[in-house]
Wavefront OBJ file of the C-alpha trace (Angstrom):
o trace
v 54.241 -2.778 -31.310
v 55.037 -2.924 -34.794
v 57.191 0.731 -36.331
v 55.852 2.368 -39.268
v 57.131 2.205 -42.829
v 57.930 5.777 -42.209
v 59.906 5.396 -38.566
v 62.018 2.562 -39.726
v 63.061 4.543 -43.026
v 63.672 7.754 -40.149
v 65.788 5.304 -38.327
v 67.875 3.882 -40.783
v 69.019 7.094 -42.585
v 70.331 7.885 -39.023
v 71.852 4.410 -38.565
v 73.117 3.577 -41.904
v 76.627 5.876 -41.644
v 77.063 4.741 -38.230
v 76.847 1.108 -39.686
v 79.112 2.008 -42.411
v 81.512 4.185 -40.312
v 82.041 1.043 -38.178
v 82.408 -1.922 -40.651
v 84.842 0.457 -42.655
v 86.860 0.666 -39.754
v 87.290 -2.331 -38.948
v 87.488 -4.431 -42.681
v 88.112 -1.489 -44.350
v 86.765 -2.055 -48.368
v 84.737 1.278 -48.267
v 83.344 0.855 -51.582
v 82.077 -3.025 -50.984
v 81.083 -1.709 -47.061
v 78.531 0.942 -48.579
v 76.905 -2.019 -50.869
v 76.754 -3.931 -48.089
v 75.065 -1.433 -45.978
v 72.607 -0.964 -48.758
v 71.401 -4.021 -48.423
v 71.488 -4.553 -44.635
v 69.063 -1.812 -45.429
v 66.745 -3.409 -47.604
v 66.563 -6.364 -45.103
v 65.786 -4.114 -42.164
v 62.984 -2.758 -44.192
v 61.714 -5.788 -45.039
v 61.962 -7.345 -41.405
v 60.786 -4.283 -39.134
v 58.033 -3.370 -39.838
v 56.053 -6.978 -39.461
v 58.619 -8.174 -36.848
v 58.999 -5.210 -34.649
v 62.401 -3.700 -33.813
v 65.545 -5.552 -32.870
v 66.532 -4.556 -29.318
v 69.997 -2.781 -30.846
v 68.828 -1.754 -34.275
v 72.257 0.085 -34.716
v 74.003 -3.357 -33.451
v 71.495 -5.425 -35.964
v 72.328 -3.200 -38.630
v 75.865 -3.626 -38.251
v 75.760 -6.963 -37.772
v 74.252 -7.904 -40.778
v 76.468 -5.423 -43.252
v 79.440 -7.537 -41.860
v 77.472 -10.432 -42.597
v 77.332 -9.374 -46.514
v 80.413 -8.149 -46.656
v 81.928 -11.131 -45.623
v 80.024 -13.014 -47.965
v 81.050 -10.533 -51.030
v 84.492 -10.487 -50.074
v 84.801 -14.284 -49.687
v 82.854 -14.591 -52.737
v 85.333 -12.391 -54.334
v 88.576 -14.240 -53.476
v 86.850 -17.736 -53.593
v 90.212 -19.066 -54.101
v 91.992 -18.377 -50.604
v 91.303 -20.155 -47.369
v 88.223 -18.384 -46.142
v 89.327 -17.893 -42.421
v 92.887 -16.642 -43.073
v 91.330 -14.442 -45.920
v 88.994 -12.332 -43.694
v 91.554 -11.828 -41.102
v 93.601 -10.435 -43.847
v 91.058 -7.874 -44.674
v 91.376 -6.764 -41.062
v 93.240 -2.787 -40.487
v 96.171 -3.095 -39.621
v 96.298 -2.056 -35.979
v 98.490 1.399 -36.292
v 95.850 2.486 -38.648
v 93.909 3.046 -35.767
v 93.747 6.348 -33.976
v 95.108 6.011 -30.289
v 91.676 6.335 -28.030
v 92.349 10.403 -27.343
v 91.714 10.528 -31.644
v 88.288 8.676 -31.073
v 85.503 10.781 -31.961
v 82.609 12.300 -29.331
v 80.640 8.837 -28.104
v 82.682 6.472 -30.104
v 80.526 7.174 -33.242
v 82.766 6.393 -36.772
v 80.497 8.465 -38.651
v 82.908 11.326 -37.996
v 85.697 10.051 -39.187
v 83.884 8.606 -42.294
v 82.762 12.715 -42.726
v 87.135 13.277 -42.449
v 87.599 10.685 -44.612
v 85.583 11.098 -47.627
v 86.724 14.951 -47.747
v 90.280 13.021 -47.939
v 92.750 15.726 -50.025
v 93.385 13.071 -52.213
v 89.934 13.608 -53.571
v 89.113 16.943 -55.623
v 86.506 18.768 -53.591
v 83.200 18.268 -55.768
v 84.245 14.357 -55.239
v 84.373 15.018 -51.573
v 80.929 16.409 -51.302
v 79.455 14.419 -53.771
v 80.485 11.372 -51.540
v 80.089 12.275 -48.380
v 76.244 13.552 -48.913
v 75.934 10.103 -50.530
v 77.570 7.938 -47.895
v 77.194 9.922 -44.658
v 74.327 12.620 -45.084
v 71.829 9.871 -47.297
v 71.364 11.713 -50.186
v 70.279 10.028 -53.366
v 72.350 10.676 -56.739
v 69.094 12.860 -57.503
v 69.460 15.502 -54.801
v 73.285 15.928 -54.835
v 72.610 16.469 -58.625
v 70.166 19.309 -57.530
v 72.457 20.822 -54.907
v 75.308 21.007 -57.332
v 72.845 22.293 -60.735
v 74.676 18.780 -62.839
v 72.600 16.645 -64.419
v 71.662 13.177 -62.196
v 74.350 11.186 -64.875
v 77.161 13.476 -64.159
v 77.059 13.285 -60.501
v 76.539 9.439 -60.360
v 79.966 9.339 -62.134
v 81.589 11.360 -59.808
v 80.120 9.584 -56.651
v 81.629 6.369 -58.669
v 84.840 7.878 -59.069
v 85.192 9.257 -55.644
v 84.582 5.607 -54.431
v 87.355 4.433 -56.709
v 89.778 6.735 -55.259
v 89.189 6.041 -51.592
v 89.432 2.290 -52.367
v 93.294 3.139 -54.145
v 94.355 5.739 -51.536
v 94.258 3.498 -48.755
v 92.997 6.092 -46.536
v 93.597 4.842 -43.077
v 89.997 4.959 -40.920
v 91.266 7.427 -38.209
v 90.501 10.986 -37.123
v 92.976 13.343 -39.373
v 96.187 14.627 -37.464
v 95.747 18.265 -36.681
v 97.565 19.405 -39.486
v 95.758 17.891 -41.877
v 92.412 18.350 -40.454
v 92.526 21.968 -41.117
v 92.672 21.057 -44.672
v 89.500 18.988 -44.458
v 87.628 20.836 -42.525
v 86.549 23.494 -45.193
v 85.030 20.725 -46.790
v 83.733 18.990 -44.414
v 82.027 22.374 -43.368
v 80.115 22.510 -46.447
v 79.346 19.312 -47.067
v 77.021 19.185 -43.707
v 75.863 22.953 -44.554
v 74.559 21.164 -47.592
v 72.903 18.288 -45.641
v 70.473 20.861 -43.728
v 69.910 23.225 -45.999
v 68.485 19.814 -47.868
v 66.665 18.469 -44.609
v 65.473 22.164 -44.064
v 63.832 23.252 -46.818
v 63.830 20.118 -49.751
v 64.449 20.560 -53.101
v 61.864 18.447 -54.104
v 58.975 15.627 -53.634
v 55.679 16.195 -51.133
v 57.193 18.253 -48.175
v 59.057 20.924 -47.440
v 61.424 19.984 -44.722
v 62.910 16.726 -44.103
v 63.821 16.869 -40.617
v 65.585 13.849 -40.393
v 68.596 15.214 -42.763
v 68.474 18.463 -40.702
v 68.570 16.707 -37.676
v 71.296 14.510 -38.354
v 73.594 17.667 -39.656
v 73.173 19.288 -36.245
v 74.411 16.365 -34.524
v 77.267 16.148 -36.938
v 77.783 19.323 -36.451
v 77.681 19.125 -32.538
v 79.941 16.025 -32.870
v 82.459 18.400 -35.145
v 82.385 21.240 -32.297
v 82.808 18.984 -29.793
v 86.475 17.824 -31.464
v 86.983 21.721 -32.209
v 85.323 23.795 -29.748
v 87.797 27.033 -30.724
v 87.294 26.506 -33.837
v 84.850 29.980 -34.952
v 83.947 28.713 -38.515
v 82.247 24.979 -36.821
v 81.059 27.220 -33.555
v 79.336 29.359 -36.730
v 78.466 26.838 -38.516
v 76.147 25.001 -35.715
v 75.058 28.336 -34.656
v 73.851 29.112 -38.251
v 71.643 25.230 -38.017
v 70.101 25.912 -34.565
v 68.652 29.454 -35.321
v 67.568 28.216 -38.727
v 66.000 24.951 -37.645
v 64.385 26.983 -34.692
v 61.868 28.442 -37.330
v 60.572 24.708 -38.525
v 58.154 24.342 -35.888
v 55.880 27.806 -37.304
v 56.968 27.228 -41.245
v 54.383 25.103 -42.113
v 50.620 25.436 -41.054
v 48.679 21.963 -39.855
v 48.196 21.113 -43.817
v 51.641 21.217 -44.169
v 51.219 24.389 -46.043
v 54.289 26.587 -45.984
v 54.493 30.185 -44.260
v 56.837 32.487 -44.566
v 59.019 33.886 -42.453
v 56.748 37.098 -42.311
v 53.828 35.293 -41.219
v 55.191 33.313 -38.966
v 53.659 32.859 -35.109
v 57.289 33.594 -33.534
v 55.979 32.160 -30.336
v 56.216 28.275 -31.611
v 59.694 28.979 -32.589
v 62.124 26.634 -30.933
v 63.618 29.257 -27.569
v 66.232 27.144 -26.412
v 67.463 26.708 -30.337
v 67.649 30.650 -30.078
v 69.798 31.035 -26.962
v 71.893 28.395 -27.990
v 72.578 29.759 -31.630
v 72.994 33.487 -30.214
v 75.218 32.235 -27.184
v 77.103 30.208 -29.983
v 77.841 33.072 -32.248
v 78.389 35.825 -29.741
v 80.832 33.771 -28.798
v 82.573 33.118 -32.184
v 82.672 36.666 -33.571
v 85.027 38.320 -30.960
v 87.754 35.733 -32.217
v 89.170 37.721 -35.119
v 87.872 37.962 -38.741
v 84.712 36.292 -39.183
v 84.194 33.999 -41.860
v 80.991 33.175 -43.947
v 79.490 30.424 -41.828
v 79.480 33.210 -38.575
v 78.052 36.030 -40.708
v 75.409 34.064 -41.833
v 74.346 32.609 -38.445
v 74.458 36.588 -37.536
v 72.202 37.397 -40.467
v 69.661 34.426 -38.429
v 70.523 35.724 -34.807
v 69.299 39.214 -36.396
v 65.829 37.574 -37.646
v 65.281 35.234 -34.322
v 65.875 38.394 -31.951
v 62.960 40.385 -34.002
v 60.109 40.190 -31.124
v 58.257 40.713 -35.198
v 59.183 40.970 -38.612
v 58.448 44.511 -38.484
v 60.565 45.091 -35.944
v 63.733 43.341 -37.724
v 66.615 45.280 -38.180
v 66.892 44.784 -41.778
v 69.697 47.828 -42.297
v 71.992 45.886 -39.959
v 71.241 42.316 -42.012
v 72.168 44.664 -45.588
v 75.263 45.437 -43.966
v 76.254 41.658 -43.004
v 74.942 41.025 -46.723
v 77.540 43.110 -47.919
v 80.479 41.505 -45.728
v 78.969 37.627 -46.847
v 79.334 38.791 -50.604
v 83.068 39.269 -50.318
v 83.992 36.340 -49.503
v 82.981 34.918 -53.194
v 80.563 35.673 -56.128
v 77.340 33.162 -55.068
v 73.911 34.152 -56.839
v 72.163 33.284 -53.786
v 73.781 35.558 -51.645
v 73.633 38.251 -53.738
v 69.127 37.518 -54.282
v 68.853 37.387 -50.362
v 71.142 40.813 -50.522
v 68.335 42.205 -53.019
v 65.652 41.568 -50.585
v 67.176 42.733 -47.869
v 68.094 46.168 -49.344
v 64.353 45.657 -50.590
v 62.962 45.994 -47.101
v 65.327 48.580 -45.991
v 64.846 50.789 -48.979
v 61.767 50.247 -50.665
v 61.242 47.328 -53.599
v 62.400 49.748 -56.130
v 65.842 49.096 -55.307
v 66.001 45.559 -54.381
v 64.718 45.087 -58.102
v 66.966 47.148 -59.435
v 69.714 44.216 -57.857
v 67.412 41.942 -58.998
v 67.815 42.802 -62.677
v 71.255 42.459 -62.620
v 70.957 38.619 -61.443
v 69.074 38.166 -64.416
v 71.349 37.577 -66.878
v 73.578 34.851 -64.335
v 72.530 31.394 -65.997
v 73.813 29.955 -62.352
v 70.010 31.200 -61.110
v 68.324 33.399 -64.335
v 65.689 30.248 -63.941
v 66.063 29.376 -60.177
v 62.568 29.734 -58.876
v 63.498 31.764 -55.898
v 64.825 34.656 -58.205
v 61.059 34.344 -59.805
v 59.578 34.194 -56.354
v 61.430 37.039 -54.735
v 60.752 39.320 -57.771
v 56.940 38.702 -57.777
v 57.189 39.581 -53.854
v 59.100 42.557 -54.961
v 56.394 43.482 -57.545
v 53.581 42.332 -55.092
v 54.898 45.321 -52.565
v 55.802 47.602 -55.471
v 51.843 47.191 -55.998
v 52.218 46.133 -59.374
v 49.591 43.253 -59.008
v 49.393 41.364 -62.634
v 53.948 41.755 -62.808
v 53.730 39.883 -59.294
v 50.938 37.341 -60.552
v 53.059 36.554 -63.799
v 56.524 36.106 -61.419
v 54.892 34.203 -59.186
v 53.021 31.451 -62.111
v 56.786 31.155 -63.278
v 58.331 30.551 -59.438
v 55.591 28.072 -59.488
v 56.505 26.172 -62.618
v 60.052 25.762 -61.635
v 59.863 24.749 -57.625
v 61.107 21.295 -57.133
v 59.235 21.195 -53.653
v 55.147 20.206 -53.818
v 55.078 22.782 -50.647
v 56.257 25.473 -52.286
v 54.562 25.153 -55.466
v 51.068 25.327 -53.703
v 52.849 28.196 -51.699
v 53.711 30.184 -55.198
v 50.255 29.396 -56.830
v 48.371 30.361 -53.902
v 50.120 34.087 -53.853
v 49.592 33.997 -57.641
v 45.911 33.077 -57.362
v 45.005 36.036 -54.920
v 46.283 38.522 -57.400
v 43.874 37.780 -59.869
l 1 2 3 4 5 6 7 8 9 10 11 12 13 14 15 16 17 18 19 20 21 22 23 24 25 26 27 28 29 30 31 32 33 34 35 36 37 38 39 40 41 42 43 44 45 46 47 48 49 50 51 52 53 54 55 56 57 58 59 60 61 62 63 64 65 66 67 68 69 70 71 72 73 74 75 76 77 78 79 80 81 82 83 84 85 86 87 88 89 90 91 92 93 94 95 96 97 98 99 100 101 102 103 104 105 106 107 108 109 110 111 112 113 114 115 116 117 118 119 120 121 122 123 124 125 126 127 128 129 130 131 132 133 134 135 136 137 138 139 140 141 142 143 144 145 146 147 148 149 150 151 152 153 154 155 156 157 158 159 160 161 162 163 164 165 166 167 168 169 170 171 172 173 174 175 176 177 178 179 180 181 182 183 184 185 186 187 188 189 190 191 192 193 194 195 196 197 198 199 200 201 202 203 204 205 206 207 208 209 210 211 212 213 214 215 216 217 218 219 220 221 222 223 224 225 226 227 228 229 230 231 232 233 234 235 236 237 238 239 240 241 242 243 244 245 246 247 248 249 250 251 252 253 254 255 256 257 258 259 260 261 262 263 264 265 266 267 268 269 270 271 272 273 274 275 276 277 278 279 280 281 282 283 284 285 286 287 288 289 290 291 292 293 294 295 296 297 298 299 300 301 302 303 304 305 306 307 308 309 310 311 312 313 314 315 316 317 318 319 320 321 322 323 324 325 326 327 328 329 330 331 332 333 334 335 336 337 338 339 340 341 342 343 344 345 346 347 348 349 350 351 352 353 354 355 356 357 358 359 360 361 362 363 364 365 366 367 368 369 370 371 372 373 374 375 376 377 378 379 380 381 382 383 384 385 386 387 388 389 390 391 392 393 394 395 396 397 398 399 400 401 402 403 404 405 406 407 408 409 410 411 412
């Protein structure tokens, strides 16, 4: 039996950062590795779906980015012996972490994750590069996630590459002491990766559950190396109550629902459990940081036997602690809605208002969206109808622009 178009492209954004994680640890030559990954790629695309899968598709994968990278490299440095030249290009062997510094199931796209958020990079390079080379994202969505135009983070990706290639970054797990100073970064950049699996920025559908699935594991692979650690136990937490919603967001033609209206019996249980066991856990540990209040805000939601019965003065208050820990629009429009259902639409748009004049989201659809729901409850019908054309016109996501024309059609 022959895999679909769409399985093998499933597959191999799974497989390619294991590929690369591997080959990069043992040539090293991360910038040449990730071209030769690329088009490993293309050739597994080419060959799997007519010829059926290779028995190891992660082994075939890898096997063939050595193959190219071998070829580049010797192409490269025509002029040496070949032999003696790719044993040269070898690690050395103290590079290596001892086999206690080996991540969870002996799976290098961990330390690939440590590596690109490497201190010698500046943090927007260590994002930029790590959702390129380990989460999959093209140039396009990074772009999105960051609000930079496509050219400006296509330089940075390139620059980021240049700097691992100079640094010599040795392909290990950090020390201790410096994986604290990664791990803020590395944090973020998988909290990135699902909120981009979970609810795309653009093209035909609104979740992408191969990017969300592969953050949890990361993210399970991450709390597995730090299982004290409350920010990563918050941090999963956060993804496994979120991603327990998918299965009731969208109806069977793929048409979104909100949280609202969602049948809270096809919601994922053991994802629930899991998240609250997760984050009851992590909250008596001391002062909780943003990753932990916001899989509190979720635990809140998921515990609601019904959206009317969600406790939304409690979520206000966890709001309030999430917005001191730094000025983020978004925060501050989900602490608008919030106060919204605890207090009456009148005063979430009175928050509202004052996000208006932040260019960082004055034209983010969502701030359009959430004010025409406002205005919809408010019972001002053709103020909600306008909001909701203009959420419409700027949604990256097909999903959500049927969603936000839909709500504006019935209010005609």
């Amino acid at each position: 039996m022959t895999p679909a178009t769409g399985d093998v492209e499933g597959l191999l954004r799974e497989l390619a950062p294991q590929a690369l994680g591997a080959v990069v640890r043992r040539y090293g030559h991360f910038e040449a590795a990730e071209d030769a990954v690329q088009e490993a790629m293309i050739a597994a695309t080419e060959q799997w779906p007519g010829g059926g899968l290779p028995d190891d598709p992660k082994a075939w994968l890898i096997r063939v980015t050595e193959r190219r990278l071998i070829d580049a490299l010797r192409a490269e440095r025509a002029q040496r012996r070949r032999e003696d030249t790719v044993a040269s290009w070898r690690l050395p062997e103290d590079w290596l972490a001892p086999g206690a510094d080996r991540p969870p199931d002996g799976d290098d796209t961990l330390i690939l994750l440590f590596m690109c958020c490497h201190p010698a990079l500046a943090p927007d390079l260590r994002i930029a590069l790590t959702l390129r080379s380990v989460g999959g994202l093209t140039t396009a969505e990074i772009a999105r996630a960051f609000l930079v135009p496509e050219s400006t983070m296509a330089q940075r990706i390139s620059r980021g590459k240049r700097r691992i290639r100079a640094s010599g970054v040795p392909f290990r797990l950090p020390a201790p002491a410096e994986r604290s100073e990664r791990l803020a970064a590395v944090l973020h950049v998988l909290y990135l990766i699902f909120n981009e699996g979970y609810k795309s920025s653009s093209g035909p559908y609104l979740v992408r559950v191969e990017l969300a699935m592969e953050a949890i594991r990361l993210a399970r692979l991450l709390h597995r190396l730090l299982p004290k650690d409350p920010e990563v136990t918050g941090l999963l937490a956060l993804m496994l109550l979120t991603d327990a919603r998918r299965p009731a967001r969208t109806g069977a033609d793929g048409a979104l629902i909100p949280l609202a209206e969602q049948d809270r019996t096809l919601w994922n249980a053991a994802y629930v459990a899991e998240g609250v066991r997760l984050i009851s856990d992590a909250l008596p540990r001391g002062e909780a940081g943003p990753y932990q209040v916001q899989a509190a805000i979720a635990a809140v939601h998921d515990e609601a036997a019904s959206a009317e019965d969600t406790d939304w003065p409690q979520i206000v208050a966890l709001y309030e602690v999430l917005l001191r820990f730094g000025d983020n629009p978004m925060t501050a429009l989900n602490h608008a809605v919030a106060v919204a259902m605890a207090r009456g639409p009148r005063a979430g748009l009175e928050l509202l208002d004052g996000l208006a004049g932040d260019p960082r989201v004055a034209d983010h659809h969502r701030l359009h969206a959430a004010r025409a729901h406002l205005l919809e409850l408010e019972g001002d019908a053709a103020g909600a109808r306008a909001a909701y054309v203009a959420a419409a016109e700027r949604a990256g996501s097909v999903p959500e622009r049927r969603y936000l024309s839909g709500r504006a059609a019935r209010l005609r």
